[in-house]
VEXKERO-351112 format. One line per 2 residues: number of its first residue (from 1); their letters; for each residue x, y, z of C-alpha. Coordinates in nm, 3 decimals. Each point is the difference from the previous one (the first is absolute). Layout:
<nodes>
NUM	a	X:Y:Z  ...
</nodes>
This chain:
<nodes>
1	xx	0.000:0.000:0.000  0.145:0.360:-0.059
3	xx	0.032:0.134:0.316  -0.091:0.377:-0.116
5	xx	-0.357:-0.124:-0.146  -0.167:-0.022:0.377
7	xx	0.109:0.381:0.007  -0.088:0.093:-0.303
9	xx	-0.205:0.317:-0.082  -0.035:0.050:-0.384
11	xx	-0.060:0.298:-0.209  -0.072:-0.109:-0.322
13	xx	0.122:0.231:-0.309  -0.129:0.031:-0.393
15	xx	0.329:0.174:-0.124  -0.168:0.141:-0.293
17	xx	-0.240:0.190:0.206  0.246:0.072:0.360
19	xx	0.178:0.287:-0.048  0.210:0.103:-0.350
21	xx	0.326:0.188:0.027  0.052:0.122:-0.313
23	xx	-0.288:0.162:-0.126  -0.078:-0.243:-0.271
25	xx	-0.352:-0.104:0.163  0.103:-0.353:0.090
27	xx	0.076:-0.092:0.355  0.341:-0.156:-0.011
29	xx	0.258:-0.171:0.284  0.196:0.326:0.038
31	xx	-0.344:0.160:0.098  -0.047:-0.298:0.264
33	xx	0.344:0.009:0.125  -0.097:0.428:0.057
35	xx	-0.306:-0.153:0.264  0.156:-0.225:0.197
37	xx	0.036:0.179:0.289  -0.378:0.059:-0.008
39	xx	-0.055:-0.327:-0.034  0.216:-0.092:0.274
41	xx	-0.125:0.263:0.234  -0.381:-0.123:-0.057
43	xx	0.148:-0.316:0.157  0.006:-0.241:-0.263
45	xx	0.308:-0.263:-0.014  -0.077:-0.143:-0.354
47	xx	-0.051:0.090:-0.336  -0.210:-0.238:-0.270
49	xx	0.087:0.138:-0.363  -0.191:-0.045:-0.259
51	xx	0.144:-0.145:-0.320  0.302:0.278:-0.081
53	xx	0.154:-0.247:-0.275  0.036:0.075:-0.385
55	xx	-0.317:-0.019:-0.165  -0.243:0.135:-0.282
57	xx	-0.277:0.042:0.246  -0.299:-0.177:-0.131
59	xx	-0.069:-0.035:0.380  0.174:0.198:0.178
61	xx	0.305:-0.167:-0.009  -0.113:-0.382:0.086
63	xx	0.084:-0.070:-0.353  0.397:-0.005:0.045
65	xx	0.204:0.044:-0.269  0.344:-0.037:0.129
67	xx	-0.008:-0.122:0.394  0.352:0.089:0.101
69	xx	-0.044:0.378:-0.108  -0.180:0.264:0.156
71	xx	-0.223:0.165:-0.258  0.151:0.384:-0.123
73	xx	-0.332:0.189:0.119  0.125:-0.128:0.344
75	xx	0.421:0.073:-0.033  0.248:-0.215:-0.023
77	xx	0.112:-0.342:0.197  0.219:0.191:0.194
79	xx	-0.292:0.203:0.115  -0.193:-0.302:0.160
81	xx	0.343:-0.108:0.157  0.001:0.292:0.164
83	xx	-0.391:0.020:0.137  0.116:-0.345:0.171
85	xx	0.315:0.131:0.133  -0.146:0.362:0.147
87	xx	-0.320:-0.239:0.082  0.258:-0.232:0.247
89	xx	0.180:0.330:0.128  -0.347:0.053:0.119
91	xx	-0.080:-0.339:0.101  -0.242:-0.054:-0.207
93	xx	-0.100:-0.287:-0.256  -0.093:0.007:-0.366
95	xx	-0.192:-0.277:-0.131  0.015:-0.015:-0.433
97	xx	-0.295:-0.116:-0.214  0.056:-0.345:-0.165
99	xx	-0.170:-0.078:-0.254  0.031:-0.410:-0.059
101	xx	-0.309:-0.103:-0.216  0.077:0.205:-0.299
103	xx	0.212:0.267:-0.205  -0.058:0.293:-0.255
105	xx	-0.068:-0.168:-0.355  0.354:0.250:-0.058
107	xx	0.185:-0.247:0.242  0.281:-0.120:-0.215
109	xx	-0.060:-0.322:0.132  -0.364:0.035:-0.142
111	xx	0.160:0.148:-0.325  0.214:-0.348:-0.067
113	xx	-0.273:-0.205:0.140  -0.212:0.089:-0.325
115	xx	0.266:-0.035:-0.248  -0.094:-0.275:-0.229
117	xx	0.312:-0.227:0.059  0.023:-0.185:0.301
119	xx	0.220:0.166:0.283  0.080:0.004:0.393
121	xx	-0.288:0.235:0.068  -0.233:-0.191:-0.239
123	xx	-0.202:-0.157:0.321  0.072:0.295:0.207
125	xx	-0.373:0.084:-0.035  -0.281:-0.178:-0.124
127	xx	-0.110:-0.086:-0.330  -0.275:-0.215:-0.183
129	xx	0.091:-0.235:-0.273  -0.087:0.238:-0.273
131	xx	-0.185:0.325:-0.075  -0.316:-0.151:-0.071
133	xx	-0.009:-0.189:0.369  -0.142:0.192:0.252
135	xx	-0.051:-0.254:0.288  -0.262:0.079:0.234
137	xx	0.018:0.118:0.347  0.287:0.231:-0.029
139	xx	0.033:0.336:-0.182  0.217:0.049:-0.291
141	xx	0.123:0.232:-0.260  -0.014:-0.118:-0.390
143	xx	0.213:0.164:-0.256  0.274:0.213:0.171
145	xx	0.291:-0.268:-0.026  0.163:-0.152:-0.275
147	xx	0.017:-0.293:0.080  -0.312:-0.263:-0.002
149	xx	-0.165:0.055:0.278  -0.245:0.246:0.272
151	xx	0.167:0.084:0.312  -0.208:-0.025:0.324
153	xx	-0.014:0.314:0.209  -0.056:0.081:0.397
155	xx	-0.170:0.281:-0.059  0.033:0.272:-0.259
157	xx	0.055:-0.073:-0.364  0.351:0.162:0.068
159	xx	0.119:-0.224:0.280  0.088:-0.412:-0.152
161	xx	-0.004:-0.215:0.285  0.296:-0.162:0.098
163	xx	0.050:-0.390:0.026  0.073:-0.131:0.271
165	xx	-0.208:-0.346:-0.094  -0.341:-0.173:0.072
167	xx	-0.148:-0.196:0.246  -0.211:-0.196:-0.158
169	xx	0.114:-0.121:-0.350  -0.287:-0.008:-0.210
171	xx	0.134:0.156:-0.355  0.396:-0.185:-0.003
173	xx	0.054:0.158:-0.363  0.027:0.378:0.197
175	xx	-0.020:-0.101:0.381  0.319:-0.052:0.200
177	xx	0.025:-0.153:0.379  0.179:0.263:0.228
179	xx	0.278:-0.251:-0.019  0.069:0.080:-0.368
181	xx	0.363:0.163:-0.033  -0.135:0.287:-0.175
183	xx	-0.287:0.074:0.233  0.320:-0.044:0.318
185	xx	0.198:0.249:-0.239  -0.299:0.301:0.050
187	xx	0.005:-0.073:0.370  0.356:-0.022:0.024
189	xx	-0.019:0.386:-0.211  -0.195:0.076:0.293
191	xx	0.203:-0.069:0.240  0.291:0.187:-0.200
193	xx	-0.204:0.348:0.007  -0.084:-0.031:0.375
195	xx	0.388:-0.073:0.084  0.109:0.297:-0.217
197	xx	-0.275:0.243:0.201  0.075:-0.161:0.318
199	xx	0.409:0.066:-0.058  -0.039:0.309:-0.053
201	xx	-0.189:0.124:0.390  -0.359:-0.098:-0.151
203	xx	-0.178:-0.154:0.326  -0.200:-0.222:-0.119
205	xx	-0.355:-0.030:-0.246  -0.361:0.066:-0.056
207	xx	-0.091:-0.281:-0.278  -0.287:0.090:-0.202
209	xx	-0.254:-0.284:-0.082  0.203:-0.272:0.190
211	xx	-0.220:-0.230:-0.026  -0.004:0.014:-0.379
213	xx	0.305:-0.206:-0.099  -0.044:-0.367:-0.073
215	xx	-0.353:-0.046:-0.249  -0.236:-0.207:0.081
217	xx	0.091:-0.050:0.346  -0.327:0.034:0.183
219	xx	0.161:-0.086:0.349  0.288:0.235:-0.065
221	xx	0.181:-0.257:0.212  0.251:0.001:-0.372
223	xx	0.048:0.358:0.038  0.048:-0.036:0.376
225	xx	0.306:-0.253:-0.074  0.169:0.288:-0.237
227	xx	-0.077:0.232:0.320  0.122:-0.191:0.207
229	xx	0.356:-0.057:-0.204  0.016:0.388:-0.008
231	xx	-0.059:0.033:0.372  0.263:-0.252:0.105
233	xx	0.269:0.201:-0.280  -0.067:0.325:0.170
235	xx	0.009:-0.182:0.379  0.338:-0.150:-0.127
237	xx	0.165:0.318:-0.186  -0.194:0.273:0.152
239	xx	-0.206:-0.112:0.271  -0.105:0.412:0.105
241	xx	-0.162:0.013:-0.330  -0.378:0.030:0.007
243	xx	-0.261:-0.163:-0.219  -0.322:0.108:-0.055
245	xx	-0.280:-0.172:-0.158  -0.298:0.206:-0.196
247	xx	-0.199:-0.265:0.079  -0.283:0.010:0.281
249	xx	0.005:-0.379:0.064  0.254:0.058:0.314
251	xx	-0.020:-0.366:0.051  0.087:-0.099:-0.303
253	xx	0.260:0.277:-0.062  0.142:-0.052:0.297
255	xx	-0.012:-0.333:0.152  -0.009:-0.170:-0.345
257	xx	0.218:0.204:-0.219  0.198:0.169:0.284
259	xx	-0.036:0.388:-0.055  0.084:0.199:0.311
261	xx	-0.293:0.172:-0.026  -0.329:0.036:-0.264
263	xx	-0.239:0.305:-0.053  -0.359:0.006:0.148
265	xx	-0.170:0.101:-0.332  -0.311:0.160:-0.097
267	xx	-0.185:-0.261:-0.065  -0.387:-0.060:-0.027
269	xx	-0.119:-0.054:0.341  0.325:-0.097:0.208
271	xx	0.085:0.145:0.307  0.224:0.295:-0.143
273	xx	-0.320:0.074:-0.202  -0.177:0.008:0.273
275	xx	0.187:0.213:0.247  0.071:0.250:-0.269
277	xx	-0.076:-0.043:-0.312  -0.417:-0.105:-0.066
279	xx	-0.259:0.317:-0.087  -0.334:0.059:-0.005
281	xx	-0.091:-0.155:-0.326  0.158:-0.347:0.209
283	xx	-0.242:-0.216:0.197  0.180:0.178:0.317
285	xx	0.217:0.312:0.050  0.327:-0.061:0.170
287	xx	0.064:0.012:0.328  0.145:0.348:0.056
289	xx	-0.291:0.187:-0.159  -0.166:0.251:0.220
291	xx	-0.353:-0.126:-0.035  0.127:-0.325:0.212
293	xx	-0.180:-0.240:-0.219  0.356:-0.153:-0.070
295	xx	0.016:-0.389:0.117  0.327:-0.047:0.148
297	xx	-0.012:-0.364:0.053  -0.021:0.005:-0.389
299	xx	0.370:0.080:0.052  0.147:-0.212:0.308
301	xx	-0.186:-0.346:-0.178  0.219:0.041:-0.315
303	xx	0.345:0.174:0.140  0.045:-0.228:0.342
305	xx	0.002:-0.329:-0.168  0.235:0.146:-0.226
307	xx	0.192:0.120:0.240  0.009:-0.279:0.246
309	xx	0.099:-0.253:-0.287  0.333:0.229:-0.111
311	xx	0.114:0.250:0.322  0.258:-0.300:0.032
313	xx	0.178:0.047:-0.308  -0.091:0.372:-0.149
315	xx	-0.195:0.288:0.007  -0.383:0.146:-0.176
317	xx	0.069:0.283:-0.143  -0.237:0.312:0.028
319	xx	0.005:0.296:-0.190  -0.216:0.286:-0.015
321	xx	0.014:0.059:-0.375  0.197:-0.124:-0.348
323	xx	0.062:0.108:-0.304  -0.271:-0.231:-0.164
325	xx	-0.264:0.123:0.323  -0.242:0.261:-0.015
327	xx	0.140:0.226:0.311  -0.175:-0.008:0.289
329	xx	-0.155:0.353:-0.016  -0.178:-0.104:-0.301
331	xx	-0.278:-0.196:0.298  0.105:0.136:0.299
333	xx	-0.001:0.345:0.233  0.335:0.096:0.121
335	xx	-0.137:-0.105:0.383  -0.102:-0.401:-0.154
337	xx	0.389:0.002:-0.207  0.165:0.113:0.364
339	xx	-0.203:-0.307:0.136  0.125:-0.240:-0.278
341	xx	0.391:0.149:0.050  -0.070:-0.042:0.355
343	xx	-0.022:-0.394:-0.085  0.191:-0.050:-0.229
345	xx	0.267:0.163:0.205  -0.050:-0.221:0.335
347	xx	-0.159:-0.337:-0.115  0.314:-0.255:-0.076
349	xx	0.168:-0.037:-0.299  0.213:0.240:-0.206
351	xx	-0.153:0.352:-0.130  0.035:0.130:-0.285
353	xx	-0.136:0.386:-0.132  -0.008:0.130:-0.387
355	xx	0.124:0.335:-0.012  -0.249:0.258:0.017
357	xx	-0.229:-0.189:0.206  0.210:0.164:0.322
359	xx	-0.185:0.325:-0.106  -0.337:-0.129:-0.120
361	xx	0.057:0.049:-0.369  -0.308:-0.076:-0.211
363	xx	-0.057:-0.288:-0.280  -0.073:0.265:-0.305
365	xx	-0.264:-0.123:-0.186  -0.083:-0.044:-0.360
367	xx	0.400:0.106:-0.152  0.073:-0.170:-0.315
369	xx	0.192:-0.327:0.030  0.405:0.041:0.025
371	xx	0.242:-0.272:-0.070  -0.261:-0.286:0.048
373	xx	-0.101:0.173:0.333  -0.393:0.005:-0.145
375	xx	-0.181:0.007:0.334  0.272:-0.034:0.230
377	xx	0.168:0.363:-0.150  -0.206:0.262:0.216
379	xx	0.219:-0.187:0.321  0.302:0.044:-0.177
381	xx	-0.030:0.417:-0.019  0.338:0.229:0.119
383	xx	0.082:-0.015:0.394  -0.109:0.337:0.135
385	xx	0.280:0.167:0.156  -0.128:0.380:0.022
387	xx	-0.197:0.238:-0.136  0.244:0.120:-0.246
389	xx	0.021:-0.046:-0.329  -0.101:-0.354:-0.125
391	xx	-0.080:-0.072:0.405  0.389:-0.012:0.053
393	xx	0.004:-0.339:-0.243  0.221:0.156:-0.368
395	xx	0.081:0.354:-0.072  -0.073:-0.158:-0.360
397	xx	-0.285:0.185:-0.186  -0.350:-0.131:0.102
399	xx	-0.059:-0.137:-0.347  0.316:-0.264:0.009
401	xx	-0.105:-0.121:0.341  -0.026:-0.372:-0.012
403	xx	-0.341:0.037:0.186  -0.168:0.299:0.073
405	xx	0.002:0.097:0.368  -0.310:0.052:0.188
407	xx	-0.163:0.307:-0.117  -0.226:0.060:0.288
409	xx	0.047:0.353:0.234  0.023:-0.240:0.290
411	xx	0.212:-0.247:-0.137  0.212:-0.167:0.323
413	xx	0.390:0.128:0.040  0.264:-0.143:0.198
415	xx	0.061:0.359:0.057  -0.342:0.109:0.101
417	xx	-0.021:-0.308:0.284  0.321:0.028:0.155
419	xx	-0.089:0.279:0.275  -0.318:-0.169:0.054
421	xx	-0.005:-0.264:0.321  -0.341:-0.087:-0.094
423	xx	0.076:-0.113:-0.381  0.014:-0.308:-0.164
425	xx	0.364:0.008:-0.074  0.077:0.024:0.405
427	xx	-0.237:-0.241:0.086  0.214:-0.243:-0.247
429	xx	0.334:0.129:0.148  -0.183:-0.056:0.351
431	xx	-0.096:-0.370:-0.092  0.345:-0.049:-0.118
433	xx	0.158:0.122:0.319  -0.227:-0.240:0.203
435	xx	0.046:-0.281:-0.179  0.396:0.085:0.098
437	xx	-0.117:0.053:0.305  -0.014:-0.414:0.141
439	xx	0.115:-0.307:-0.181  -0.360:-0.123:0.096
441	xx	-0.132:0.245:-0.303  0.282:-0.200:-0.229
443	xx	-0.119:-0.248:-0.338  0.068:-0.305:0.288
445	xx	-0.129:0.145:0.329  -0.246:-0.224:0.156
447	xx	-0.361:0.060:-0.071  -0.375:-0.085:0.092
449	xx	-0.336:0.129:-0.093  -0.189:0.067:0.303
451	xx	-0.339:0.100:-0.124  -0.112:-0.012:-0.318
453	xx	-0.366:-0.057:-0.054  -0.259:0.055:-0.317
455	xx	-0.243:0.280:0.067  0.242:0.137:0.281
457	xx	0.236:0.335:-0.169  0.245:-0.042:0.284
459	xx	0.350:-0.223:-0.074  0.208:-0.057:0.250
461	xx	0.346:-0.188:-0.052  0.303:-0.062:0.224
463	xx	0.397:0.073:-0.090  0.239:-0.161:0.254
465	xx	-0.117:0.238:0.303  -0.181:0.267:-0.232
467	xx	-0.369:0.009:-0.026  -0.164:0.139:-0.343
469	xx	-0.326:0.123:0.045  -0.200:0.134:-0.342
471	xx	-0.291:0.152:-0.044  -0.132:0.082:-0.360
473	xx	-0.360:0.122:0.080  -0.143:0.323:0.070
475	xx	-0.086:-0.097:0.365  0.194:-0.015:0.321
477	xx	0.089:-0.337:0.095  0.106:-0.163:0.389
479	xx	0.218:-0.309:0.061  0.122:-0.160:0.300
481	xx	0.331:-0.081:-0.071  0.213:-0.281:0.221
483	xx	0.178:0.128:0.330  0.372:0.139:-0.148
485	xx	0.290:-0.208:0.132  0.135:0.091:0.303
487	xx	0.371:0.001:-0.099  -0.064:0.191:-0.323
489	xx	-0.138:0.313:0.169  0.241:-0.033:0.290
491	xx	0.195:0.323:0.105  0.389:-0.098:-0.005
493	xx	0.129:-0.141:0.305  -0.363:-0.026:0.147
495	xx	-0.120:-0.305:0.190  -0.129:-0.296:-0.212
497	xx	-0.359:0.000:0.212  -0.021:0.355:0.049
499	xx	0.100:0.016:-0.429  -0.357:-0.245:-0.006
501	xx	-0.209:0.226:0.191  0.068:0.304:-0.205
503	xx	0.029:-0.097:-0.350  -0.211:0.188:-0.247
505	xx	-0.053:0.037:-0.387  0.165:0.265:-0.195
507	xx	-0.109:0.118:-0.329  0.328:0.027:-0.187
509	xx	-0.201:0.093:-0.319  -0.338:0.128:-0.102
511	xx	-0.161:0.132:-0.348  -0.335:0.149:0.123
513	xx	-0.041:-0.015:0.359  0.034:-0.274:0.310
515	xx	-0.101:0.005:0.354  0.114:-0.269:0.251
517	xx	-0.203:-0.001:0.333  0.209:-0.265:0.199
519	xx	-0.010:-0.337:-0.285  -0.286:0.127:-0.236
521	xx	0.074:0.208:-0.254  -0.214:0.226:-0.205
523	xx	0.048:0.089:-0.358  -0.114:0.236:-0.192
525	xx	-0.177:-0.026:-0.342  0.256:-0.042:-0.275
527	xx	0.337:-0.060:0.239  0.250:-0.271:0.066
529	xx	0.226:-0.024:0.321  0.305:-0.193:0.062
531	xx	0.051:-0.088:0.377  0.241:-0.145:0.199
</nodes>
């Protein structure tokens, strides 16, 4: 296990949209490397970046041309070397984006693969017998290559799978076992890329669609054994190296394939989606909505089994937005999103914010799609650094802007929250600084949910010594909490039964307001308190 992970407080950054340093309109790693210290003084330790690597953008740079070079929007090589190096002065960690399930069709592996004569890169992607095969169940692309046959994509038309084999061998003219020596060579090219980022200070990986190696592999227990090969490499060669599934199947990312640590993702009706993420048009709100009609068991029935089954071996990841999200404040009142940080921040696992979210930026609707952003572009908008020109993001002239910043008179600033005690981006820094504040608030302190009930707005969980008290609704809620340990409260040097007779609760954090009349507190509507 890496060590740093169960410390671990991630700010996630979209370099095209961070901050840009030389006016061109593109954020780029100089312009990261300029915010460090802010990043550092918010409190975070770690840094996820998305994909920085040589590309012709038909998504946003998770169609890689060249995986060993940093793209020229960005800088230069030398550039990321030195975001890890002034990163480590800092002690901090950066995390890379890997991209294992395909490449750009500009890959110049994916440029020999469709030459016509037969080659070392010929199976490193997947073709059908011929052009006029289009076997069913998989997605393909007819016509682009010269030689005889449709490549199979992951996802856009843009990005050819890679091969790493199938499961179940049902077409031998065009399947291959994971066994095959050619489907071994693309992990083996793999593992190449992630030692050449890892030698030079990378700290690990985020791998997109991990689960999406090996076809036909229903189980993924296939693409768990290629996991698991990777995970015992990095243990062997750089066992501080962290690996992070974009899965949200923690027990199969972690205790099958052996990922440190896998995403809880947005998805239909999970817990995440519950806590957070589910509207009005859903059969339910989520919890943290103010009209308290949120159902917070809907959230400990799907996250404790998960976490019960893998807090041996790795972490759940929460995160309050991503660059494939609709941001928070697209649902939710700045009150509900200080609830959901409030969470995220103290329930175990590791967290992990996408920049902006600190200041409550907005999801902008209805902007025209931008490098195969489509929906997912109005999260991907310009960080908003001040009220200057461009919101701080480019001195570049509005019109080359790689996204227009948000036009609106009351458009959220770093700047314009920093004075203010009461704004979202303090409360963050606040969360941060508690979560510091015990290892009981770390991804592996011990944890129990001590009431959770449907119809019932209150959630109450335990941290090591630290009680978490939450109420989303508009009413004032009492609980009777258990007598506080006598040797917790004690004054130094005071007597072990005297310590006993005088221990009380102390609120060592509140959002909204909490009253403690001797072991029953009272919260207010809307609040959360952390006690001890």
């Amino acid at each position: 296990m890496s060590k740093w992970l169960k410390d671990a407080i991630f700010y996630e950054i979209y370099p095209q949209t961070f901050h840009d340093s030389n006016g061109d309109g593109i954020g780029d790693i100089p312009g990261i490397l300029q915010k460090l210290d802010y990043i550092q003084e918010m409190g975070f330790n770690a840094i996820w970046l998305n994909p920085c690597y040589d590309s012709p953008f038909w998504d946003a740079g998770y169609d890689v041309r060249d995986h060993k070079k940093v793209a020229p929007r960005y800088g230069t090589n030398e550039d990321l070397y030195e975001l890890f190096r002034e990163a480590h002065r800092r002690d901090m960690r950066v995390i890379l984006d890997l991209v294992p399930g395909h490449t750009s069709i500009d890959h110049s592996w994916f440029t020999k693969a469709c030459e016509p004569e037969h080659n070392e890169f010929s199976n490193r992607f997947i073709f059908s017998p011929s052009v006029w095969e289009l076997p069913e169940g998989y997605r393909w692309v007819s016509g682009y290559a010269q030689r005889d046959g449709n490549f199979m994509i992951n996802f856009f038309s843009t990005q050819p799978a890679l091969n790493y084999g199938f499961s179940d061998i049902n077409a031998p003219k065009w399947q291959m076992p994971p066994e095959h020596p050619d489907c071994r060579k693309t992990l083996e090219a793999m593992k190449d890329i992630m030692r050449f980022w890892l030698s030079k200070g990378a700290d690990g990986f985020r791998v997109d669609m991990a689960d999406c190696l090996v076809k036909n592999d229903e189980s993924k227990a296939a693409t768990s054994k290629l996991w698991q090969e990777i995970r015992a490499m990095l243990d062997l060669e750089y066992p501080q190296a962290a690996l992070v599934a974009e899965w949200s199947y923690p027990e199969r990312a972690i205790n099958m394939a052996g990922f440190h640590m896998d995403f809880y993702l947005d998805h239909f009706h999970n817990g995440y989606h519950a806590l957070v993420r589910s509207r009005k048009d859903d059969a339910n709100d989520c919890y943290v909505s103010r009209d308290g009609r949120g159902d917070i068991t809907r959230f400990t029935s799907d996250f404790i089994p998960k976490y019960e089954a893998t807090k041996k071996d790795g972490y759940i990841s929460f995160i309050t937005c991503n660059h494939d999200t609709p941001r928070l404040t697209r649902h939710l009142s700045i009150p509900e999103i200080k609830l959901a940080y409030a969470m995220i921040f103290t329930l175990p696992g590791v967290p992990f914010l996408y920049y902006g979210d600190e200041i409550g930026m907005r999801y902008i609707e209805n902007l025209p799609s931008k490098e195969g952003g489509y929906s997912r572009t109005g999260t991907r908008t310009p960080m908003q650094w001040s009220s200057g020109k461009n919101l701080g993001f480019s001195t570049a002239d509005p019109s080359l802007l790689y996204l227009p910043v948000d036009s609106a008179a009351d458009a959220p600033t770093v700047q314009s929250q920093k004075n203010d005690d009461l704004s979202l981006l303090n409360t963050v820094k606040a969360l941060i600084s508690l979560r510091k504040s015990s290892d009981d608030f770390g991804a592996g302190g011990d944890f129990e949910v001590i009431h959770a009930a449907k119809g019932d707005p209150l959630f109450v969980y335990r941290r090591g010594d630290h009680y978490i008290l939450v109420n989303p609704s508009l009413s004032d809620i009492a609980y009777d909490l258990p007598p506080a340990s006598g040797r917790q409260a004690a004054k130094p040097n005071a007597p072990q039964n005297d310590s006993h007779k005088s221990a009380k609760r102390e609120i060592i954090f509140k959002l909204g307001n909490c009253v403690m009349k001797g072991e029953k507190a009272t919260l207010s509507p809307q609040s959360f308190a952390a006690l001890r």
